[in-house]
N, C-alpha and C positions, 0 to 999 in steps of 0.2 A: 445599609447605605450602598456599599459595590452592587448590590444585584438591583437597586433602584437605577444605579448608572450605568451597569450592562445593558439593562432592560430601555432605558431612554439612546444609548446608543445604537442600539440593536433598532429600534423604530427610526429612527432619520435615515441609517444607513440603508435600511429595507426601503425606505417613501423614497429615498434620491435613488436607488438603484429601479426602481419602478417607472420614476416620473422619465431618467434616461430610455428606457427603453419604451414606452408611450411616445418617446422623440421620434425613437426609431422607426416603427411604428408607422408613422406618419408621414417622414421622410422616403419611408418604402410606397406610401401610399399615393402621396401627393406627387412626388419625382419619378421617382425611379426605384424599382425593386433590385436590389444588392445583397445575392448571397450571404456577403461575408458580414453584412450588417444583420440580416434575417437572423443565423445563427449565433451573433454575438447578442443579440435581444432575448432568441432561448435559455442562452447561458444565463442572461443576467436577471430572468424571473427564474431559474433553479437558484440562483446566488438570495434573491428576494426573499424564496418560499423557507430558504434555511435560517434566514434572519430571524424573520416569524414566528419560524418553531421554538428559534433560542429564544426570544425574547418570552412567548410562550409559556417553554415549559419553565424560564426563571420566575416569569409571575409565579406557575402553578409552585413551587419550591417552596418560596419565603410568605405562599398567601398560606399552604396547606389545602388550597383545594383548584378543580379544575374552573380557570380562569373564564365563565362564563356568567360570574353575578350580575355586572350590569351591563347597559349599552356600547361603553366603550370596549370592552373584552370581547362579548361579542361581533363587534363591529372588526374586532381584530381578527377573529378566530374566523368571522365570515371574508375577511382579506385574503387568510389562511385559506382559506376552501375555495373560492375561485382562483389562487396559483394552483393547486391541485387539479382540477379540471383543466386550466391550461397547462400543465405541462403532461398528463394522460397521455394527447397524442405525440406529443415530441419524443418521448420514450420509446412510442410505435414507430417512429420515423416517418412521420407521415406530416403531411401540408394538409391546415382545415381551417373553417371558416370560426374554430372556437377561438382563435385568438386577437382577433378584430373586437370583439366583445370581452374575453376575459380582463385582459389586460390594464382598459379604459375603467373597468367595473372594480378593479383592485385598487387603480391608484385611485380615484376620487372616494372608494369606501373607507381606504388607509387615512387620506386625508383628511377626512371627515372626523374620523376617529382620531386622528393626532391636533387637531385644530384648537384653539382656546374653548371651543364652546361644550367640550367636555371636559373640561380639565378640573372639575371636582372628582370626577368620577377614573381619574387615572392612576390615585393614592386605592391600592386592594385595601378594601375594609372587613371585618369578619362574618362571615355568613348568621343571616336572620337567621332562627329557630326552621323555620319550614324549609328551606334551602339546605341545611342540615343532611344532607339523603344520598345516597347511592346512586339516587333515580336522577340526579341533577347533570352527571356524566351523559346517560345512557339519549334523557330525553333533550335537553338542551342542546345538545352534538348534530343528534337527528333533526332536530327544527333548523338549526341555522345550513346544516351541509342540502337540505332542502331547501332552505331559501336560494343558497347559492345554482344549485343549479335548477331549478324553474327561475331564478330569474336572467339565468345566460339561454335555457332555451327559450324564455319570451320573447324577449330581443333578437334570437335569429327568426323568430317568425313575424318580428315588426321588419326586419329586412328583409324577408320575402314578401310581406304585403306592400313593402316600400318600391321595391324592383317591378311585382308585378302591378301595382298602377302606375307608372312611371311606363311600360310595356304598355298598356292599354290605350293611355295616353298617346302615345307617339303614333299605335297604329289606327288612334280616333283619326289625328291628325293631316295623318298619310292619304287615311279613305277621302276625307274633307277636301284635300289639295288635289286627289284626282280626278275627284266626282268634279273642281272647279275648272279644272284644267282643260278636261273632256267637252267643254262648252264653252270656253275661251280661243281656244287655239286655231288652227284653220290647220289644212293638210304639212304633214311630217314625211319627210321622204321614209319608205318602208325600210330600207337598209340599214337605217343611222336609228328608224324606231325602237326595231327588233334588236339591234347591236345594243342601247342603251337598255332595255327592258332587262336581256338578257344579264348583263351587267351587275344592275340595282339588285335583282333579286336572286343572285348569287352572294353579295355581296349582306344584304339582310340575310337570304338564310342563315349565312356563316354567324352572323350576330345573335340571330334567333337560336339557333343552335347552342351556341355557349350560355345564352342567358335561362335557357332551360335548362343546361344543365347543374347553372351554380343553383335555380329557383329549387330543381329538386335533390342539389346537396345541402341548404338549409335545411327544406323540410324533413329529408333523412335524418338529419343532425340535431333538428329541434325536438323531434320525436323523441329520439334516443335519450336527451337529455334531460327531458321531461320527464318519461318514463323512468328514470334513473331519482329525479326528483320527486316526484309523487310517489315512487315506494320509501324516502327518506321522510317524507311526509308524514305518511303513514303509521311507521314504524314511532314517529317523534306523537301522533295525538293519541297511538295506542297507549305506549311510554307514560304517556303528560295522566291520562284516564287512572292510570293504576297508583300512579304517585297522588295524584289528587284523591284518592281514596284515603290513598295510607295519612295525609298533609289534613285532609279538610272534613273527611267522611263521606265522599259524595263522588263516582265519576266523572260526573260532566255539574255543572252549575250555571251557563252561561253567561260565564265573565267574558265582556268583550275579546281580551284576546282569546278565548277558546272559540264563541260566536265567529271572528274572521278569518280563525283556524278554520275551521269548517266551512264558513265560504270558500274561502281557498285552496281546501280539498275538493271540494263540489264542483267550482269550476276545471279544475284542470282532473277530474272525473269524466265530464263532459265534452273535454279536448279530446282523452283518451277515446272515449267512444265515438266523437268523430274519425279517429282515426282506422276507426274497425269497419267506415261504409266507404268506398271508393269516391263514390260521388261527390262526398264532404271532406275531401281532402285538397292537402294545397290551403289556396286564399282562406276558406270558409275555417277548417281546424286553425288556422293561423290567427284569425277573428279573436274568437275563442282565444288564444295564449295569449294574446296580444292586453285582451279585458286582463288575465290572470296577472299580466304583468304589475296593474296599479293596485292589484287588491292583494297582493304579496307586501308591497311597502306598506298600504293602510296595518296590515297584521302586524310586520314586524317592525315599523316605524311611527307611522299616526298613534296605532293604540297609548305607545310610550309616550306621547307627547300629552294625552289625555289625564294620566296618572291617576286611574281609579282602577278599581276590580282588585281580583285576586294578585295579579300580576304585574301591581305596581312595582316591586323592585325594582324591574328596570328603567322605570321614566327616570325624566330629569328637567332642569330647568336649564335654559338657555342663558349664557353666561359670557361675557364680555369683558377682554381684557385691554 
């Protein structure tokens, strides 16, 4: 009974120390950026990510095993692994675009997880017979700490696709206004033309300039994080193959969730290799993560909702209190 009340107090205290700094957040975003607000938000997702683990490893204690049987666990354990990516660079001392994204993806996953519409599945029950395994550690860990980051570097490359048509757009509209202008107006004194031209487009460079520079610190940052993801990927369907041997007798079987495993190695396969030709970098690779983004949830969401194949354990029924 104490570690069912550690463990329920450990998750409010983590979601309200999250959802505060998602304030923050935003208050930095929307107003005004404040030092002393920035760094009391890093604190308070290190304060988060300790909750988590307590609460964590009390599950894994009193269940006897690592805390990723069903949707909810996981759903926590993937809360778990995006604070971990966001707090990576605050260790380095460094300012990045991963916390814009982290953060928003922690508390709505937390949430989710803590809401009535799992709350069959927040009592640990004792593992099925094929769960039973060693292999539940190694490959389970690996699929979700992959889910968590391919889905933070999708969403910085929906934010570079977002910036740069939003860019495209503006300078459609610029060309449009001049081309109309050039054949509306009648003569401009030369002094007052040159003085204003020169102006505008010191004034756009200086914008042009920053806006390239955050487009290609997404894209460095999606890269990375990607790359980072797709080798956890990797390592989680090699993992899943060899336990499905020892579980079922068979490597591969194509139960859905293995099928949109696989899709979702292929795609961001595909990313990777856009990223190896010059040409297909930027917008076009970002295309690419962008698709990976929806077919990440289909794998580690939809399929659960479907509740067939091998890897039914995790679905569940939608519940209402």
């Amino acid at each position: 009974m104490i570690f069912f009340t550690l463990e329920h107090i450990l998750t409010h205290i983590s979601l309200s120390i999250v959802s505060i700094v998602l304030t923050i957040y935003l208050i930095n975003l929307l107003v005004h950026e404040i030092v002393g607000l920035y760094d009391s938000s890093e604190k308070g997702m290190v304060a988060a990510f300790l909750c988590i683990t307590g609460l964590l490893v009390i599950r894994w204690i009193y269940s006897g095993h690592l805390p990723l049987s069903n949707l909810y666990e996981s759903l926590m354990f993937l809360s778990w692994s995006l604070s971990i990516i966001h707090m990576l660079p605050f260790f380095r001392k460094q300012k990045n675009l991963l916390s814009a994204i982290t953060a928003p993806s922690a508390i709505l996953t937390q949430g989710f997880a803590t809401s009535g519409l799992l709350t069959e599945m927040h009592q640990s029950t004792i593992l099925v017979p094929a769960l039973q395994s060693q292999w539940l550690m190694m490959h389970v860990s690996m699929m979700v700490l992959s889910y968590a980051s391919l889905l933070c570097g999708s969403l910085l490359s929906v934010a570079l696709l977002a910036i740069t048509f939003r860019k495209n757009k503006k300078n459609f509209k610029k060309c449009k206004n001049n081309h109309f202008r050039s054949f509306s107006f009648g003569k401009i004194p030369y002094v007052n033309e040159i003085s204003h031209v020169l102006q505008n487009n010191c004034f756009i460079s200086f914008r042009n300039y920053h806006r390239h520079q955050l487009i290609q610190q997404l894209d460095c940052w999606s890269s990375r994080v990607i790359s980072l993801g797709f080798l956890f990927l990797t390592i989680g369907i090699l993992s899943g193959a060899v336990w499905a041997n020892e579980a079922w007798g068979s490597y591969w079987n194509w139960d859905p969730k293995e099928t949109w495993a696989f899709i979702t190695w292929t795609i961001f396969a595909i990313y990777l290799h856009t990223r190896t030709n010059e040409n297909l970098q930027g917008s076009n690779s970002a295309i690419v993560a962008s698709i990976g983004f929806f077919i990440i949830w289909i794998c580690y969401f939809g399929v659960n909702l479907l509740g067939i194949g091998l890897h039914s354990y995790g679905s569940f029924a939608l519940t209402f209190n």
